[in-house]
KOLGU-479626 format. One record per residue (C-alpha): x, z, y; residue number from 1. Coordinates in Angstrom, 2 decimals. Layout:
// KOLGU-479626
(site (X,Z,Y),NUM);
...
***
This chain:
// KOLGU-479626
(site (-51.84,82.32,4.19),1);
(site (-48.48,81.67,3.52),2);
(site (-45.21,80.78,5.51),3);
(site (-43.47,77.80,3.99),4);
(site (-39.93,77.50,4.16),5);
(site (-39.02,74.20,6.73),6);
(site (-38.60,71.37,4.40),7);
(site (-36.42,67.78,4.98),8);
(site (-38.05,64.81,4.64),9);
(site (-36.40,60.98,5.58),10);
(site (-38.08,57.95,6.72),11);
(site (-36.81,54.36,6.15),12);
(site (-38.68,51.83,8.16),13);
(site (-36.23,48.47,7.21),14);
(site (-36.68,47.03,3.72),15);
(site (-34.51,47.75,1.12),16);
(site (-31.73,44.95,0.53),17);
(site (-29.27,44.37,-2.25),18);
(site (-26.21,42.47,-2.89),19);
(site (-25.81,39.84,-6.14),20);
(site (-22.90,37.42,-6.85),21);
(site (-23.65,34.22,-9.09),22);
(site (-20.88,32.50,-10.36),23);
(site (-22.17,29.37,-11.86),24);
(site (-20.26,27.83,-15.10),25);
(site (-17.91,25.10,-14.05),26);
(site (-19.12,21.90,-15.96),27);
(site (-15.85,20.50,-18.57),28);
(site (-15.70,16.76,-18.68),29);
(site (-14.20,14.56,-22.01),30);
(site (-13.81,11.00,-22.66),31);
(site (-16.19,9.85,-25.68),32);
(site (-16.23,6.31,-27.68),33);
(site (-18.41,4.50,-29.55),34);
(site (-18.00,1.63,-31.71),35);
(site (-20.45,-1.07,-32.35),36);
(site (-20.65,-3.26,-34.98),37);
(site (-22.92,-6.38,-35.12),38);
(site (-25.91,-5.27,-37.06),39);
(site (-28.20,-7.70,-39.58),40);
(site (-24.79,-8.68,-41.70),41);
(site (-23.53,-6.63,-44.90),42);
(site (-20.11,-5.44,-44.69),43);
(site (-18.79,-8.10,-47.52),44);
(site (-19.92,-10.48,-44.64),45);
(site (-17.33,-11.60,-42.22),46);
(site (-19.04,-12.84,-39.17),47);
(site (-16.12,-15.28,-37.87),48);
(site (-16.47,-17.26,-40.78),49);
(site (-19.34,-20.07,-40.37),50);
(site (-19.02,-20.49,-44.19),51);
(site (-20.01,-17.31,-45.10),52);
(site (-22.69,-17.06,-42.84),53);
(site (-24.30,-20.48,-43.69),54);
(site (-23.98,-19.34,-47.28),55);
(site (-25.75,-16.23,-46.84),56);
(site (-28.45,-17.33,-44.81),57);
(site (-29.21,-20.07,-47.32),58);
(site (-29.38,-17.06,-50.16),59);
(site (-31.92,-15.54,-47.76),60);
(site (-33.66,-18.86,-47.79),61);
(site (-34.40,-19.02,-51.31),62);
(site (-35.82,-15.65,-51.61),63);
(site (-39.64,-15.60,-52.44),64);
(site (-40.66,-13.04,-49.87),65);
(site (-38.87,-15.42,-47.16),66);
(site (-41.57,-17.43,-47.07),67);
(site (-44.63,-15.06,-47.22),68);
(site (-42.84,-13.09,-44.13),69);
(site (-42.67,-16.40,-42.35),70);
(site (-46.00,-17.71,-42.79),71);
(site (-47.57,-13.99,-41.16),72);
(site (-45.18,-14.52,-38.23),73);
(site (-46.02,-18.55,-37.84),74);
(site (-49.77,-17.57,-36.53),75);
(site (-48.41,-15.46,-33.50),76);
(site (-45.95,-18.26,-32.83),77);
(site (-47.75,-21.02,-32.87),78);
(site (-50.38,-19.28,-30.37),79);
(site (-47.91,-18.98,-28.00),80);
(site (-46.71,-22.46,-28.32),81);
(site (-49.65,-23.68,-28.14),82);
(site (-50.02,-21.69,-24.45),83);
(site (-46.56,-23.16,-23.44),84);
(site (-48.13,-26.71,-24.03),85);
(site (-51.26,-26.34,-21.99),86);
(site (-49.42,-24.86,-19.03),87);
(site (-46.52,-25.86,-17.13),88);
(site (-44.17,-22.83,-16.70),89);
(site (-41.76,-25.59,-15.24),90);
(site (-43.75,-26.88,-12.53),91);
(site (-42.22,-26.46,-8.67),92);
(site (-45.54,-25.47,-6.31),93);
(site (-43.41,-25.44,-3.03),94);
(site (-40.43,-28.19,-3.57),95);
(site (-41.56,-29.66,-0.02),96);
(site (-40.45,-26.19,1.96),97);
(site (-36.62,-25.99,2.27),98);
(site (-34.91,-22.71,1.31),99);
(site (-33.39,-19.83,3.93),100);
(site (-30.22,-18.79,2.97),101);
(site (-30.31,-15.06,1.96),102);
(site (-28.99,-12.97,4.50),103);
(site (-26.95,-10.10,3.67),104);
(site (-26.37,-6.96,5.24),105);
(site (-22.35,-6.16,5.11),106);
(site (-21.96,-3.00,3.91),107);
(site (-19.07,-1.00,1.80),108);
(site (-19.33,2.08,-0.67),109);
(site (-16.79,4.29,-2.11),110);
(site (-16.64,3.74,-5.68),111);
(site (-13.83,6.48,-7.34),112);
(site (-11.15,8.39,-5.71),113);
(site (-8.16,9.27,-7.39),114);
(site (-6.22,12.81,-6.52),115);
(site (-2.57,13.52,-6.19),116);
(site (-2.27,16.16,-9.21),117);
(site (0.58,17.55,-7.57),118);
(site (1.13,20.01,-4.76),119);
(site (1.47,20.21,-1.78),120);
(site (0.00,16.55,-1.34),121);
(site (1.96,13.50,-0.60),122);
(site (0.94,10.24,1.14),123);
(site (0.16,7.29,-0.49),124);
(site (2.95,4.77,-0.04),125);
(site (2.31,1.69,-2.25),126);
(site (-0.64,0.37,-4.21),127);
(site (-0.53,-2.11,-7.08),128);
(site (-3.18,-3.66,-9.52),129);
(site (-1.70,-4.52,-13.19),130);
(site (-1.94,-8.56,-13.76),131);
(site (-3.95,-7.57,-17.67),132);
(site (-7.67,-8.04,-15.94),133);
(site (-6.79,-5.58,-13.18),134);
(site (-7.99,-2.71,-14.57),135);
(site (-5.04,-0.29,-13.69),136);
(site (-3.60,1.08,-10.54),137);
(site (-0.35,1.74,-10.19),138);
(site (0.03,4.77,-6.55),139);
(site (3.32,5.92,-5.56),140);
(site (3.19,9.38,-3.60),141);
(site (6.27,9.96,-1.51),142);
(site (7.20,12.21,2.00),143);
(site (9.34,10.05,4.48),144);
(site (9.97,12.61,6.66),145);
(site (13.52,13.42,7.31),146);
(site (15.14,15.89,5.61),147);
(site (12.07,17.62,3.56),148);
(site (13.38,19.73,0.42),149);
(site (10.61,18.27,-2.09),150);
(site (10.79,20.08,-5.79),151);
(site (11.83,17.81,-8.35),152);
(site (8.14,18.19,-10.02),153);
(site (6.61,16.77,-7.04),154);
(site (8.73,13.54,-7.69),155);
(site (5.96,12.24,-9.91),156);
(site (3.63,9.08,-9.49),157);
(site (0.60,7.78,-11.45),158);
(site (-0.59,5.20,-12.87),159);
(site (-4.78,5.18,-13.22),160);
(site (-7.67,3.53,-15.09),161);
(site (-10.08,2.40,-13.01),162);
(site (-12.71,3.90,-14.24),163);
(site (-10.96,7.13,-15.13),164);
(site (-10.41,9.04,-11.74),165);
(site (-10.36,12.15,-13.37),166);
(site (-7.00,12.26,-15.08),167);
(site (-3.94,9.87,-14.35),168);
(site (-3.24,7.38,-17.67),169);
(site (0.83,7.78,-17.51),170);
(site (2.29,10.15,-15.30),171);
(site (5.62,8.68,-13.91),172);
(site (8.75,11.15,-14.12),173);
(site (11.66,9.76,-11.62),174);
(site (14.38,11.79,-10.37),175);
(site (13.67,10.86,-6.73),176);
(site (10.74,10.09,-5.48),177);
(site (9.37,6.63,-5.58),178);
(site (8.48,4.84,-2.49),179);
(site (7.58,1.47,-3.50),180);
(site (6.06,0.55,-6.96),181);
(site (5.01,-3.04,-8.01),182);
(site (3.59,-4.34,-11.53),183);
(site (5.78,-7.52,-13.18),184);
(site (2.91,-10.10,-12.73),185);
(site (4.40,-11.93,-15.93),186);
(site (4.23,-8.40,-18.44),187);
(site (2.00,-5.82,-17.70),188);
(site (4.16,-3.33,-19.28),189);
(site (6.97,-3.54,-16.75),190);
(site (7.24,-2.08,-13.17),191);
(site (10.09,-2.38,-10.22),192);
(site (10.30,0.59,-7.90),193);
(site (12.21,1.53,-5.32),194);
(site (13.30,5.41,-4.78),195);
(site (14.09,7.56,-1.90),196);
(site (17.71,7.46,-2.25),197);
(site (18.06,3.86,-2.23),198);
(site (17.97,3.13,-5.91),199);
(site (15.93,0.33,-7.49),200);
(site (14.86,1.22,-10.84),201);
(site (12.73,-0.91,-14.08),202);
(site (9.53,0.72,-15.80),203);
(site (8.39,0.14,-19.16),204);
(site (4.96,2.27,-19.92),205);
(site (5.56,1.40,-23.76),206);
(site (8.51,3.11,-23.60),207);
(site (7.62,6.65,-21.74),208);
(site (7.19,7.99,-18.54),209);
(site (10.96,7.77,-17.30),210);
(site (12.47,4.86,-15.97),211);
(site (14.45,2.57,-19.01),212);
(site (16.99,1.13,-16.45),213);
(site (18.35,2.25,-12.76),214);
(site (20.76,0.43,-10.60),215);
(site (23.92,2.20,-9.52),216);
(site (24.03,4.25,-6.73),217);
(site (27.02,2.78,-5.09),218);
(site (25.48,-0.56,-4.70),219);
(site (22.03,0.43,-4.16),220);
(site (20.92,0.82,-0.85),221);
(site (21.45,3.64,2.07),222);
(site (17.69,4.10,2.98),223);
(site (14.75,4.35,1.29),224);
(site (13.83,1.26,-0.29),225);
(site (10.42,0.97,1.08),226);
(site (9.70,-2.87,-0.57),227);
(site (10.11,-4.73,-4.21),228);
(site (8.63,-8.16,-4.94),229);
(site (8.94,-9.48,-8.13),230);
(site (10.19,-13.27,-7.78),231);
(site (8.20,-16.18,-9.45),232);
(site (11.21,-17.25,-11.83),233);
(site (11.37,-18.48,-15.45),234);
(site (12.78,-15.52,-17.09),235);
(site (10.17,-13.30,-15.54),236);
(site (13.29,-10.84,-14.80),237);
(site (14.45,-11.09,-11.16),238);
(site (13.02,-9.32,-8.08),239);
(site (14.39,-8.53,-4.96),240);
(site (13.61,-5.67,-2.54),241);
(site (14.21,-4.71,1.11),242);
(site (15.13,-1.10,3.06),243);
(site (15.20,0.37,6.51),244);
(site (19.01,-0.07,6.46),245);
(site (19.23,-3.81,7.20),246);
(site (20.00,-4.92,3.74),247);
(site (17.78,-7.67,1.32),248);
(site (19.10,-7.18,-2.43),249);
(site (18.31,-9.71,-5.27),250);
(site (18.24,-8.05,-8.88),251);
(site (17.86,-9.40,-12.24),252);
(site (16.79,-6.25,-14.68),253);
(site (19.28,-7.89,-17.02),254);
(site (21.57,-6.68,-15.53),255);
(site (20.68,-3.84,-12.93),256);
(site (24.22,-2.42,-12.30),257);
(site (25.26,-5.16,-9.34),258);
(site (22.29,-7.34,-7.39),259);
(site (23.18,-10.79,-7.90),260);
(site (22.75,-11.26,-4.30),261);
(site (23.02,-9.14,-0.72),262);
(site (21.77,-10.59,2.76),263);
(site (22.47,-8.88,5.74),264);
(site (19.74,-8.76,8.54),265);
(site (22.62,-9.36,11.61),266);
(site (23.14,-12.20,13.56),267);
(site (26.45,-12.39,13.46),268);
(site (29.16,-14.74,11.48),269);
(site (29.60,-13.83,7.79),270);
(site (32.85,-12.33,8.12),271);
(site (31.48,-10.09,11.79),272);
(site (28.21,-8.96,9.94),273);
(site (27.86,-5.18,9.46),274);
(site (25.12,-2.90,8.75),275);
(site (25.58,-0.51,11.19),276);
(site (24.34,-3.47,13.21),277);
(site (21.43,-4.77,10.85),278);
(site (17.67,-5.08,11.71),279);
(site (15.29,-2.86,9.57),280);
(site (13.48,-4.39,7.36),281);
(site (10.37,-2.56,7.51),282);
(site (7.67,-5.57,5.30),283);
(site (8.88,-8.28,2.73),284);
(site (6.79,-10.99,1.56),285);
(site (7.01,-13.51,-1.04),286);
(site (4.76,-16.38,-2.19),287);
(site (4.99,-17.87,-5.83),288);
(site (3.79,-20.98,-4.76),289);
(site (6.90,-21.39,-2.36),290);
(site (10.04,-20.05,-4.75),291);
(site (12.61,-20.71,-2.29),292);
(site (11.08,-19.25,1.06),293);
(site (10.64,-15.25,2.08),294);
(site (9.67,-13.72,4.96),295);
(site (10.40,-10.23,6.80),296);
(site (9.25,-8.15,8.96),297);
(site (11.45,-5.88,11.21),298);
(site (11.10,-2.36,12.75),299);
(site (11.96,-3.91,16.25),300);
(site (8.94,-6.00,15.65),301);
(site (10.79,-9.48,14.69),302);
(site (9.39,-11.57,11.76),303);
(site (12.29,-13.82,10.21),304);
(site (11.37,-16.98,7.78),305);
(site (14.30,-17.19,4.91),306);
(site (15.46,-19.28,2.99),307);
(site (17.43,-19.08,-0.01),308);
(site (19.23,-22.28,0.23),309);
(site (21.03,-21.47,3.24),310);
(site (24.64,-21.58,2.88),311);
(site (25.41,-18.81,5.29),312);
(site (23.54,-15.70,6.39),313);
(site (22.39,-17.24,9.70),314);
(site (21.36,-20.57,8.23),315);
(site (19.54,-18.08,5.59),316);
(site (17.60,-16.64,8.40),317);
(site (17.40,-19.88,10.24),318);
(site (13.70,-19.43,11.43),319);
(site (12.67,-16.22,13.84),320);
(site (10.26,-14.55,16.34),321);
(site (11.52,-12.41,18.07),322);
(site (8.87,-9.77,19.99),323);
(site (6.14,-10.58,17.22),324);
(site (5.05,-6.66,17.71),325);
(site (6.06,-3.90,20.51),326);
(site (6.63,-2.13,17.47),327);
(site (7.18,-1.76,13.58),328);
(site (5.75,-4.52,11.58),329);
(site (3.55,-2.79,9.28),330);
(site (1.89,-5.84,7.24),331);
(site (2.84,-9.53,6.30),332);
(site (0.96,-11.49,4.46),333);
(site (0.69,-15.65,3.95),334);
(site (-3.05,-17.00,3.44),335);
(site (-3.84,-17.81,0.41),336);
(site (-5.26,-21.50,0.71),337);
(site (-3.31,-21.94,4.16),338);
(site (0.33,-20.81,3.61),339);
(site (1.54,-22.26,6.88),340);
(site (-0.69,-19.18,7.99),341);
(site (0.41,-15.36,7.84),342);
(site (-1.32,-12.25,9.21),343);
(site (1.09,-9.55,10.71),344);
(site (-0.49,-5.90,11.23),345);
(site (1.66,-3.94,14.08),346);
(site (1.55,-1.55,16.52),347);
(site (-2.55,-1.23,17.84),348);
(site (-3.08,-5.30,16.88),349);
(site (-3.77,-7.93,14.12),350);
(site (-2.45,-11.24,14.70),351);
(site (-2.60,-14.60,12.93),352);
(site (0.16,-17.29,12.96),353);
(site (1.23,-20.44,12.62),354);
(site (4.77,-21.83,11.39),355);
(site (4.27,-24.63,13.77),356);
(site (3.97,-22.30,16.67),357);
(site (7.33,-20.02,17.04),358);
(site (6.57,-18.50,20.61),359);
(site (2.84,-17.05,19.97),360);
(site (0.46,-16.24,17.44),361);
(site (-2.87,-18.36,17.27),362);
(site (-5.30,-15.87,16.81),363);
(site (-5.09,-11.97,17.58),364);
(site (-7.56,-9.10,17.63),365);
(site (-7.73,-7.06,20.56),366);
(site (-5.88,-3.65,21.51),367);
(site (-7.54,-0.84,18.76),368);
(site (-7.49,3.22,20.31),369);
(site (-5.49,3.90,17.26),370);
(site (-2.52,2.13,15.53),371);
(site (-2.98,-0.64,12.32),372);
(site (-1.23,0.86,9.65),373);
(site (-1.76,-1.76,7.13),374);
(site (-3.36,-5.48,6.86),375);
(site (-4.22,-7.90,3.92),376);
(site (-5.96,-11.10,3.15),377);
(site (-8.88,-11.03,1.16),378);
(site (-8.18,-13.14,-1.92),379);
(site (-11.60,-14.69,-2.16),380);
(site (-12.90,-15.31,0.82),381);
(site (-10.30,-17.51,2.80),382);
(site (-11.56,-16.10,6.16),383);
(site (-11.50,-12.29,5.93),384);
(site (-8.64,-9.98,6.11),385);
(site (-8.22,-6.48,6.32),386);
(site (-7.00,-3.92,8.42),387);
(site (-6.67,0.08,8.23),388);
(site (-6.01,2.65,11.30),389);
(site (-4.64,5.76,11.85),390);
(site (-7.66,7.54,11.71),391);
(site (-9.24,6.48,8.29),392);
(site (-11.00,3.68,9.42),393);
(site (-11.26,0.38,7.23),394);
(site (-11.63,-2.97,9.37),395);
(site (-13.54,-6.09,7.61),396);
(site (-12.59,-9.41,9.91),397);
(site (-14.42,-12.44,9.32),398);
(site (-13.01,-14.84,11.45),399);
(site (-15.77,-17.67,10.85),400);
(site (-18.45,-15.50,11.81),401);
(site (-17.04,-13.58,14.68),402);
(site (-12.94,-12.98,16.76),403);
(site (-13.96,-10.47,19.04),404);
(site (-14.73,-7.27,16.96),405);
(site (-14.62,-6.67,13.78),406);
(site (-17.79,-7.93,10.96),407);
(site (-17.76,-4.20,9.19),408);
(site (-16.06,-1.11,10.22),409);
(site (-15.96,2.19,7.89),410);
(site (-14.58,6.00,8.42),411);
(site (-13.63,6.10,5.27),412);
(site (-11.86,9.35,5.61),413);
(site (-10.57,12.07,8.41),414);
(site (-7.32,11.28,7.42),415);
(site (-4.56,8.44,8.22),416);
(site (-4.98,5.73,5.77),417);
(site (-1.44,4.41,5.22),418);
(site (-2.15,1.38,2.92),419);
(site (-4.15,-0.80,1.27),420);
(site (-4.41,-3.67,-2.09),421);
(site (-7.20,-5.59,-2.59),422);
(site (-8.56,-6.60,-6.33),423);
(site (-8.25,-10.49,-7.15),424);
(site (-11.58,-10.68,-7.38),425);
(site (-11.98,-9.67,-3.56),426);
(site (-14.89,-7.00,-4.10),427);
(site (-12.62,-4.42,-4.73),428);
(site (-9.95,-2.58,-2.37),429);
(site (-8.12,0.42,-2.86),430);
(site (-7.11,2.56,0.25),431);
(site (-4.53,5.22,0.29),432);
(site (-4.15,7.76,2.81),433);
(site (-1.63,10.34,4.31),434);
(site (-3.31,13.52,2.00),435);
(site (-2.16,11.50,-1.11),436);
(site (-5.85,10.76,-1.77),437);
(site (-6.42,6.81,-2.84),438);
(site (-10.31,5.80,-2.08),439);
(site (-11.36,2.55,-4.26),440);
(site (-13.92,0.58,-2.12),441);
(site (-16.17,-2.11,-3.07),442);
(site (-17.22,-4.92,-0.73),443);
(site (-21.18,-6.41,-0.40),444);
(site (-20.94,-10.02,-2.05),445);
(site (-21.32,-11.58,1.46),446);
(site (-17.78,-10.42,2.18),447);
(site (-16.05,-11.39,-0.90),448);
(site (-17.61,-14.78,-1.96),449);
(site (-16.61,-18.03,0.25),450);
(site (-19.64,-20.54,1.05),451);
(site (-19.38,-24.08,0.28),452);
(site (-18.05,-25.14,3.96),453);
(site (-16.00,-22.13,4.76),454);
(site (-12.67,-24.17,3.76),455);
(site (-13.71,-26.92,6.04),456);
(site (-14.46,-24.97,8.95),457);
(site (-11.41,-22.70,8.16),458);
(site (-9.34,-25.67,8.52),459);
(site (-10.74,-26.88,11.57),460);
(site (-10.15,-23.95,13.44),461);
(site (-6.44,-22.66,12.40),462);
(site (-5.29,-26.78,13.66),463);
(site (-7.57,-26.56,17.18),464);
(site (-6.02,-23.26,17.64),465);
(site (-2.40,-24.29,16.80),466);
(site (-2.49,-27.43,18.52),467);
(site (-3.77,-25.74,21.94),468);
(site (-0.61,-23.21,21.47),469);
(site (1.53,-26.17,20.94),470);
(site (-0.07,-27.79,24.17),471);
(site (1.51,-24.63,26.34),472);
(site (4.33,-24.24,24.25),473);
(site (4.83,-27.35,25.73),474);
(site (4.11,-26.63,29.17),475);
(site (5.80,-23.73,29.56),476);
(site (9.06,-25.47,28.48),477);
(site (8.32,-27.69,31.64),478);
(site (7.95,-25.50,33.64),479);
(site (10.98,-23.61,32.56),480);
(site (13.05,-26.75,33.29),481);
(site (11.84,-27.30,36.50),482);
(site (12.31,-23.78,37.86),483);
(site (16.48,-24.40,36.29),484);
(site (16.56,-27.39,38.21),485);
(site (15.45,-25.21,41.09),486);
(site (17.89,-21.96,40.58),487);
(site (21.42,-23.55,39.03),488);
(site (22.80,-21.20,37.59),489);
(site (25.81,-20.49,34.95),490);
(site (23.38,-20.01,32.62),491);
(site (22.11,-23.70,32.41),492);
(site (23.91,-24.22,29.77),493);
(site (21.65,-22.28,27.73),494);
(site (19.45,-24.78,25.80),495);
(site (15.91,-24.22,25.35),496);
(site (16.79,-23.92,21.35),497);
(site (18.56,-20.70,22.24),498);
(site (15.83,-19.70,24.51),499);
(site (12.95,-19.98,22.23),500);
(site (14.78,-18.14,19.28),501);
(site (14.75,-14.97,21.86),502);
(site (18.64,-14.87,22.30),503);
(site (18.47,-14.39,25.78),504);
(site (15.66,-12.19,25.45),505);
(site (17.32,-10.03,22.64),506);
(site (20.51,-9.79,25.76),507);
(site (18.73,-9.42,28.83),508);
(site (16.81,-6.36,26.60),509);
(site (20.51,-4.92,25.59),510);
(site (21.64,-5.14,29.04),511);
(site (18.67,-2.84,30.45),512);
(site (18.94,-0.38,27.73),513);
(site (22.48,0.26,28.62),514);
(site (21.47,0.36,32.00),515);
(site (18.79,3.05,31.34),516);
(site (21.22,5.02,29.68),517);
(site (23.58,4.84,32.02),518);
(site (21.51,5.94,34.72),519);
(site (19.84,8.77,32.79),520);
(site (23.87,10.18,31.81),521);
(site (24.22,10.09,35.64),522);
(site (21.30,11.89,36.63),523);
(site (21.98,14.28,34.05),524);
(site (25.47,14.71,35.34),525);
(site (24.47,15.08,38.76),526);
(site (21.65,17.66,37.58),527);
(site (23.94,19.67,35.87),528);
(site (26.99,19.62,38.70),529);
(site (24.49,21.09,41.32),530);
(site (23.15,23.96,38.86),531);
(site (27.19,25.39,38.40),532);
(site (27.92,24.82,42.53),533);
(site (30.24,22.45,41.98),534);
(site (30.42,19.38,44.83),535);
(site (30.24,16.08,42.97),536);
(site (33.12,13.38,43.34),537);
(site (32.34,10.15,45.26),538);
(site (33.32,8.73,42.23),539);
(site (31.53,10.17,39.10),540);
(site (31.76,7.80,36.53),541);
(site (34.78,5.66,35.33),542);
(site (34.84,1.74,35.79),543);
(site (33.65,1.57,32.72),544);
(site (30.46,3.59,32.79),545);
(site (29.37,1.86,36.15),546);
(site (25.94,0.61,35.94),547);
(site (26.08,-3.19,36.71),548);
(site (23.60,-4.67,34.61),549);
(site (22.75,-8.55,34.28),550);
(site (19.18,-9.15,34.56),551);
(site (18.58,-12.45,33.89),552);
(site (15.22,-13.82,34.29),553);
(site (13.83,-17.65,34.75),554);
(site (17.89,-18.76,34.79),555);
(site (19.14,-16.54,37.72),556);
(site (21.41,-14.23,38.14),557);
(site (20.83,-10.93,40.05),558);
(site (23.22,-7.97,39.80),559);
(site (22.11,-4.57,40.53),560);
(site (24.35,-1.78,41.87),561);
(site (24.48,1.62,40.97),562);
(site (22.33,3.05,43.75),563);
(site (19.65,0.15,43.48),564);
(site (19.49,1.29,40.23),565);
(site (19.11,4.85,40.60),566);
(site (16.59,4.43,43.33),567);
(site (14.57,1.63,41.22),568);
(site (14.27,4.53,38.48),569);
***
């Protein structure tokens, strides 16, 4: 025998594994045509012209093969007539048994969704459907936040095909970014937008992608312009538009160098009114049917009713409410059928008034976990509106068929949705959100068709509602006499005009906001005197800094010291 050298042998008892990669081929998409003529014609034949036609078919008449062709097809045709005659196919079985309505199931579905092509991503700030069939949108992207260094190639909005979401049909090039964009319902061609830095400026798609006119910056606005209506007039020229700053500017794209007229929102005499002092004018709206009339929303949550014809600026602003919304009013609309009617959309709830009722709304929804950002009528259907939240959810309200929650709720993103259009047709709504992404929905039939008695009922209910908030409008007048008669006071002479116009609401607000901040400055001063050791005098504020603030409430008069103050914050 032999000695074998030791020998090395290895044993794997997992199975052998490998690693592949796969990268699939990305699939290229192009737009393709086809034209179609109208076939069984020769191309001498125009098919417009009856003459022609009658003359040609009275050639084919003539021919001898005509008739043999005709006789072959006459013995299939008159079998079939022939079965027609011996049965019926008209005859009703079951016209005793009334018909059920169909019921249908609400329901919404995301039809396109159209990108920002730039980046990073801007929110959607304005949506607007061309007046040639609707079958363009026109999406601003802009960033509102204070002070953000945007590159001048991210200045750029879009205007899409509907059925195109894949590539914007005219890119817009302005040279700040454009907040609010709105189509010229009397030329499709020509837009109205309103930039960043307070410049209005015209559109005209035939023309390129840069603006053809701009208004001068010294006359122009200080904010952002966040709103531009165009204004049903003859010419088809003017518009007028609406900023943060206080300011309502009338333009005629004639001539866009001055507006032809400026209205300041302050409640002050002509000569005393100053912007510095202005209400924010956070919503505009405008109905064609009413020429004369606008209405605007505030960021302190006041809608004002205006008219044109007003001599002044008060008498201009003649009509107000004044705590509409504990917030910013983010949507004003008028019904369509009802005008008297307008839907406001502000802080967490949707409310419904009346023009006959100036202290309280008629119909509201209830308190929502996250704020409304935006609200609309549906165009269609005269008893659904609209409402989006800040968290991406889409709100269908039928007010016929139910008040207390809404008919049809959809996520339709993660993301805030900051506004929202709806199509003229009323099937149709396109949602844009804070990622700059705009989501085209379409509505079940159900939602976007009116029934034959849904104007009737409609009716019924907006004047039972309005006439029960006239009924404690009333009463609480009463009431409000009675308790003056109780309390005199020097503030009788306050009439109850002043009252319900919110003047000595809008005071007895001021006068505990300056209270607030005059106790806050003293507890700050205090706070800071004990931290560097130093004693505090008796008297640490001047005369004028005391805190001695009027609250007036029910016509009385109570004055409240310093240390009440202090110890009642």
């Amino acid at each position: 025998m032999l000695i074998r050298d030791p020998v090395s042998r290895a044993q794997q008892c997992t199975p052998c594994q490998s690693e592949h990669y796969l990268n699939t081929m990305r699939a290229e998409f192009t737009n393709s045509s086809l034209n179609h003529f109208e076939g069984g014609w020769p191309k001498d034949i125009n098919l417009t012209d009856e003459e022609q036609t009658k003359r040609y078919r009275r050639k084919i008449e003539k021919d001898e093969q005509f008739y043999h062709v005709m006789m072959a097809l006459f013995k299939n045709m008159e079998s079939c007539i022939l079965q027609n005659n011996a049965v019926n196919i008209y005859q009703q079985y079951f016209s005793d048994v009334e018909s059920t309505p169909l019921v249908e199931r609400s329901s919404a579905r995301t039809v396109n969704v159209y990108q920002d092509q730039s980046t990073p991503n801007r929110p959607v700030t304005h949506i607007s459907w061309s007046p040639d069939n609707q079958t363009k949108l026109a999406i601003s992207h802009c960033n509102l936040v204070f002070q953000t260094v945007v590159a001048k190639q991210a200045h750029v909005s879009y205007i899409w095909e509907v059925e195109n979401p894949n590539r914007p049909l005219i890119t817009l090039k302005p040279e700040q970014s454009i907040v609010c964009l709105e189509y010229n319902q009397k030329d499709p061609h020509i837009l109205a937008s309103g930039q960043v830095n307070g410049q209005v400026a015209i559109w005209d798609i035939r023309k390129g992608a840069e603006p053809v006119e701009m208004s001068i910056r010294e006359n122009s606005f200080v904010d952002p312009v966040l709103n531009v209506l165009w204004i049903n007039s003859k010419t088809g020229t003017e518009f007028f538009s609406s900023s943060s700053d206080g300011q309502i500017k009338w333009w005629d794209t004639r001539k866009l160098s001055d507006p032809t007229e400026t209205l300041i929102l302050d409640y002050a005499k002509d000569e005393e009114q100053q912007v510095s002092n202005a209400l924010g004018a956070s919503i505009l709206e405008y109905e064609g049917t009413i020429p004369t009339r606008f209405m605007v929303g505030t960021e302190q949550g006041m809608i004002i009713s205006g008219n044109r014809k007003g001599k002044t600026a008060i008498e201009k602003m003649a009509l107000r409410i004044p705590n509409a919304h504990l917030g910013p009013i983010m949507a004003l609309q008028r019904n369509p059928a009802f005008p008297k009617n307008f839907l406001t959309v502000g802080d967490w709830t949707a409310k419904i008034w009346s023009e006959d009722c100036r202290e309280s709304c008629i119909i509201w929804t209830s308190f929502h976990k996250a704020a409304l950002t935006d609200g609309a009528w549906s165009p269609t259907r005269l008893s659904v509106f609209f409402t989006t939240r800040a968290d991406g959810t889409l709100d269908v309200w039928d007010m016929l068929q139910q008040q207390k929650q809404a008919s049809l709720s959809v996520r339709v993103c993660d993301e805030r949705l900051t506004c929202l259009k709806a199509h003229d047709q009323g099937r149709l709504i396109a949602l844009g959100n804070q990622n700059g992404t705009t989501y085209l929905v379409e509505l079940s039939e159900n939602l976007a068709l009116s029934v034959k008695n849904d104007k009737m009922l409609l009716t019924s209910m907006l004047d039972r509602e309005a006439r029960r908030e006239k009924i404690l409008e009333a009463r609480n007048r009463e009431l409000r006499l009675k308790q003056r008669q109780k309390q005199p006071g020097p503030k009788d002479a306050v009439d109850d005009d002043e009252d319900d116009d919110g003047k000595v609401g809008v005071e007895r607000f001021d006068n505990f906001v300056k209270n607030s901040e005059g106790e806050f400055y003293t507890t700050i001063e205090k706070e800071m005197a004990k931290m560097k050791g130093i004693e505090e005098p008796e008297d640490t504020l001047g005369e004028e800094d005391q805190i001695t603030g009027d609250i007036e409430d029910n016509g009385g008069n109570e004055t409240t010291t310093n240390e009440e103050a202090t110890n009642t914050h």
